[in-house]
C-alpha positions in Angstrom: 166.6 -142.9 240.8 167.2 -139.3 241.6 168.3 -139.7 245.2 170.6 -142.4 243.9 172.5 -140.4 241.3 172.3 -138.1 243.9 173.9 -139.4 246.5 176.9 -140.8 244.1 177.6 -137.2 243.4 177.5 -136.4 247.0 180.1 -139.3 247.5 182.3 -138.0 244.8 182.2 -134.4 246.2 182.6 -135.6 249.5 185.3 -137.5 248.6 186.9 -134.3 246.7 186.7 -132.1 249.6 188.0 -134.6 252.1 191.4 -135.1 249.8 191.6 -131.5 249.7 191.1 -131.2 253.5 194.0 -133.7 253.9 196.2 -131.8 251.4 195.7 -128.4 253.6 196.4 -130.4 256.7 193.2 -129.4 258.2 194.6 -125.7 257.7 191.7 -124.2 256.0 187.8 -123.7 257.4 186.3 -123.2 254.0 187.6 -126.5 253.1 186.9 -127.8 256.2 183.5 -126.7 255.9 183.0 -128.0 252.7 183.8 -131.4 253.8 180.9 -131.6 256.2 178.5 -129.9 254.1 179.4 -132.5 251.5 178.9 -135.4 253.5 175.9 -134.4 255.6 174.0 -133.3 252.0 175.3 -137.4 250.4 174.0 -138.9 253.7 170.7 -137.3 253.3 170.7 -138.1 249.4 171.2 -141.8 250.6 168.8 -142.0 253.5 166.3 -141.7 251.0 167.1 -143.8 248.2 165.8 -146.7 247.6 168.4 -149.0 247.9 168.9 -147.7 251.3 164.7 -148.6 252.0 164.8 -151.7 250.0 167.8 -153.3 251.9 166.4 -152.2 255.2 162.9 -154.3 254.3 164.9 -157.1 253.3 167.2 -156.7 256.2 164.1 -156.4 259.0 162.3 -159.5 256.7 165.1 -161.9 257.7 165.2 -160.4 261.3 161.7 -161.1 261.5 161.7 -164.4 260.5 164.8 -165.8 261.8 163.1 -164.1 265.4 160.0 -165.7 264.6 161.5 -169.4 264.1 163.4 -169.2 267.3 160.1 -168.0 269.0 158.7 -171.2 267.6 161.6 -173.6 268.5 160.7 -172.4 272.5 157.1 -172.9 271.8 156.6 -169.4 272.6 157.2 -169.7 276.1 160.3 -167.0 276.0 158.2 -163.3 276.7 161.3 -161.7 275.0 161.9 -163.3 271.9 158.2 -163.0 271.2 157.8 -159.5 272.0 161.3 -159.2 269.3 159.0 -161.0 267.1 156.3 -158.4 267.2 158.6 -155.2 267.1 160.7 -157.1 263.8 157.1 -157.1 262.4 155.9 -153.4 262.8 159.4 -152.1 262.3 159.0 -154.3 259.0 155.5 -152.7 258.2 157.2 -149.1 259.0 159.8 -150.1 256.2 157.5 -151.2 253.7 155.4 -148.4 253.6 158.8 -146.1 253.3 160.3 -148.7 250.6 156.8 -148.4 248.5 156.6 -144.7 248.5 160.3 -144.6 247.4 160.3 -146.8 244.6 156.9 -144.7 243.7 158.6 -141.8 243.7 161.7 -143.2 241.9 159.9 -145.1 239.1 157.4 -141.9 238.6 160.4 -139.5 237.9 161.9 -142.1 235.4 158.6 -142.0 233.3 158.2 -138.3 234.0 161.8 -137.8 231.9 160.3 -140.6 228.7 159.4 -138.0 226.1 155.5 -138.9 224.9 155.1 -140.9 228.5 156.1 -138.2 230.5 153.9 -136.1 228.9 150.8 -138.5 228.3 151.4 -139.1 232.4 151.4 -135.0 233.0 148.1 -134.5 230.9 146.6 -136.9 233.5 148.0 -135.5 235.9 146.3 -131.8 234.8 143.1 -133.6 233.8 142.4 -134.9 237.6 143.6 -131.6 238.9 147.1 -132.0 240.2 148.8 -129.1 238.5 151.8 -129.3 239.8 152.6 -133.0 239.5 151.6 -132.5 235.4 154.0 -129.4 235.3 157.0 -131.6 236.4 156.4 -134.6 234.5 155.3 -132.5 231.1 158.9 -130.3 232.2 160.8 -133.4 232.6 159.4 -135.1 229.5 160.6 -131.6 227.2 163.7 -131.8 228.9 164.5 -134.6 227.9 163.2 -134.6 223.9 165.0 -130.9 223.9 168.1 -132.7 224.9 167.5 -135.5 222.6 166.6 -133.1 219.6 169.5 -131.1 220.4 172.2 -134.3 220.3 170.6 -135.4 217.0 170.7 -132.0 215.4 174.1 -131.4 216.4 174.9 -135.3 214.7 173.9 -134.6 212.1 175.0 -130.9 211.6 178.6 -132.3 212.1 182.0 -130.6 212.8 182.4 -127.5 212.1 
């Protein structure tokens, strides 16, 4: 989820800077600078989101078995389109692997950030000795009650 907000942002400043490029007619390095720090930082955002990783697997799914069913229709007798048949299939296995540890990664920092799951999930974490994994999650998890506690309290304190 992270790499997707992420990568919005990135679009949006990216976006920004190029206008403001424009505007100066090139003119200025700073700006110019900006523009390309901006998009190179959204297109690594977006290389590893998981929309990026799930519509590859889908995409190399298809290509494998579109490859596969015209490998059939010859009977396998075409050396090419079955060898395309094999390298849809590990490039598809590749995919997976990378789509599965992104949606793990995306789905474990949307729990870390539920107040009592997040920190339920970090106490587990420090109980089978990863430290560091229950520091985020118990972080994230306070974070987000502080902010919660904070919007309530200021509810119901009013205007001033």
């Amino acid at each position: 989820m992270g790499n997707e907000i992420t990568t919005i942002g990135g679009a949006i400043a990216t976006a920004g800077t190029a206008v403001a490029c424009g505007v100066t007619l090139g003119q200025v390095d700073a700006i110019n600078a900006a523009v390309k720090e901006c998009a190179e930082f959204t297109g690594s955002a977006a290389s590893n989101s998981l929309v990026r990783h799930s519509g590859e697997a889908l995409g190399l799914a298809v290509a494998t078995g579109v490859s596969a069913i015209a490998a059939g229709v010859t009977l396998g007798q075409c050396e090419e389109l079955n060898d395309t048949v094999t390298m849809f299939g590990e490039m598809l296995e590749s995919s997976a692997v990378n789509f599965e540890k992104a949606a793990e990664d995306t789905l474990s920092g949307f729990a870390d950030g539920i107040p009592v799951i997040g920190h339920i999930k970090g106490g587990i974490h420090y109980v089978c000795g990863d430290s560091e994994a229950g520091e985020v999650a118990i972080k994230s998890a306070s974070r987000t009650l502080g902010v919660l506690s904070g919007g309530i309290i200021g509810m119901g304190a009013g205007p001033m």
